[in-house]
C-alpha positions, 0 to 999 in steps of 0.5 A, spaced: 539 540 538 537 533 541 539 528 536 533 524 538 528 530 534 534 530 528 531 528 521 534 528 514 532 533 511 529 530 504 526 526 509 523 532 513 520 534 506 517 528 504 514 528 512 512 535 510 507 532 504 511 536 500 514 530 495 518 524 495 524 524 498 528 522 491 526 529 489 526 533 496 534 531 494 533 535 488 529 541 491 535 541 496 540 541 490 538 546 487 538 550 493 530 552 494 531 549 502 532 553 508 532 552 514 533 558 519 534 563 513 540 558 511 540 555 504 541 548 505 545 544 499 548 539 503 544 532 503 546 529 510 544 535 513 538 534 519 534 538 522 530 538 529 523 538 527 521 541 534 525 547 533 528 548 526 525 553 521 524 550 514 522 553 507 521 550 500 522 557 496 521 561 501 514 559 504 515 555 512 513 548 511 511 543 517 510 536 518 503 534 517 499 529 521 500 521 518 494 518 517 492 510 516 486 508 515 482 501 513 477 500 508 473 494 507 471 495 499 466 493 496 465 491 488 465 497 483 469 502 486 476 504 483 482 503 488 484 511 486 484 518 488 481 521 482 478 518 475 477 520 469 470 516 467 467 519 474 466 513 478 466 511 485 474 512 488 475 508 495 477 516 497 470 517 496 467 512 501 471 515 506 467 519 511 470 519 517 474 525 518 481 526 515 484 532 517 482 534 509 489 531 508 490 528 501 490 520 502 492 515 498 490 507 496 497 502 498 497 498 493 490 496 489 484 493 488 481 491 482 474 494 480 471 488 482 475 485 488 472 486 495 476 487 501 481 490 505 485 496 503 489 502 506 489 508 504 494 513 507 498 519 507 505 516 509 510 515 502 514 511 507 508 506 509 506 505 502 512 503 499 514 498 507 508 495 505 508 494 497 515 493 495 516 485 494 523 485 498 518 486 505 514 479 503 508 483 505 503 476 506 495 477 502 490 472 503 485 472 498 478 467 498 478 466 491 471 464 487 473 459 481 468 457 475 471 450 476 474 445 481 482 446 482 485 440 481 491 438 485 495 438 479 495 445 478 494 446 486 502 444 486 503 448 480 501 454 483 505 453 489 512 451 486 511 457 481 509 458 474 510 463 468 504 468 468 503 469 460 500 474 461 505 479 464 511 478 458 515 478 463 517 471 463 518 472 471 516 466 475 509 467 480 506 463 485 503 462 491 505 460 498 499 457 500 492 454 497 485 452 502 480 449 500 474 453 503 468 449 506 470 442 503 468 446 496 474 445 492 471 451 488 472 456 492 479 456 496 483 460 500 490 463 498 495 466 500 501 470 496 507 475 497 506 479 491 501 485 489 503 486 481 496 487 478 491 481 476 496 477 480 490 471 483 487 472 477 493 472 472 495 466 477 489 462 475 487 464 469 494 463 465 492 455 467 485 456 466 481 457 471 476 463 471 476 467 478 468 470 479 470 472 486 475 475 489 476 478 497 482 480 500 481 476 506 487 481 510 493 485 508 499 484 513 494 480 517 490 485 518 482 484 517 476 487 514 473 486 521 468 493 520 463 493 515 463 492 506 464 500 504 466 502 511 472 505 514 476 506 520 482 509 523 488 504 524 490 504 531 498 506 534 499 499 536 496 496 528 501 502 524 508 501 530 507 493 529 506 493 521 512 497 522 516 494 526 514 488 522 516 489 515 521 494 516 529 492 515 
């Protein structure tokens, strides 16, 4: 076996689409992984994706194709891969070729809020890109229904307590420009991607966002068009990567 092709096997699975790694160690645990005939029960055990035979109850599974995609969403479609109220999805808008894999949104947008969205079929990149220790950059062009005044420009930059989460947690933001001299319409730049979080920001000092565009996502533009989409490159996804993982 070449080291270099060796993979955990609860990483294997979770490549394979079958589950989260979390509970990939379960299937392994309860011994309903095989690998060349052999049930395997041992957690460190790797496999090479090249040559080894791998079974989850008793059918061979694979390695699927990873896929990143951008989105440049427009207002009035849910970040979703169903719902339940029959709208729009930002899965519906992709009409390039998928392999029909089964993608997902990293993270989300509001129903309302436009801008850059990945969609994906990698657990892994999802989670590199969400989870707040990799301090992930978003910058969003904010449209409030009055002028930001500098006193609360420097609240939002030195943190305050969004009332409307309950969890008494301090929030901010990291920076704020003002846009086109309008003192109406900034930009903004934040770490985090609890839901609301702009919105919450600012409404929990008054201020109501009318517009709200995500600008760019780990520095990645919306450089397509409203409502298109395309493929991430190999050099976008191995910089991100390369970027943000530990």
């Amino acid at each position: 076996m070449n080291p270099m092709n060796q993979i955990r096997l609860n990483k294997y699975l979770s490549q394979c689409g079958i589950s989260s790694r979390r509970k990939a160690e379960e299937f392994i645990l309860q011994g309903r992984v095989l690998v060349n005939e052999k049930t395997i029960t041992d957690l460190a055990f790797k496999v090479d994706a090249g040559k080894d035979v791998v079974r989850l109850d008793g059918e061979k599974i694979s390695p699927r194709k990873n896929i990143y995609l951008l989105l440049n969403k427009p207002r009035g479609i849910v970040s979703t891969t169903s719902d339940e109220r029959k709208r729009l999805t930002v899965v519906d808008l992709i009409k390039i070729p998928h392999a029909k894999e089964k993608i997902f949104p990293v993270g989300r947008l509001d129903y309302d809020t436009t801008g850059v969205l990945f969609l994906t079929n990698d657990g892994d990149f999802s989670n590199l890109l969400t989870h707040p220790k990799n301090r992930v950059p978003r910058v969003y062009e904010v449209r409030l229904d009055r002028v930001l005044q500098e006193k609360d420009k420097e609240k939002l930059l030195s943190g305050i307590t969004l009332k409307f989460t309950g969890s008494g947690r301090k929030a901010k933001l990291t920076k704020i420009f003002y846009k086109n001299n309008d003192r109406k319409f900034v930009e903004v730049t934040c770490i985090e991607g609890r839901n609301h979080y702009v919105k919450n920001l600012f409404g929990t000092l008054g201020y109501r966002v009318i517009n709200l565009n995500r600008k760019s996502f780990a520095g990645i533009t919306a450089d397509i068009k409203i409502g298109a989409s395309r493929y991430l490159s190999k050099t976008e996804v191995d910089e991100l990567i390369k970027t943000y993982a530990e």
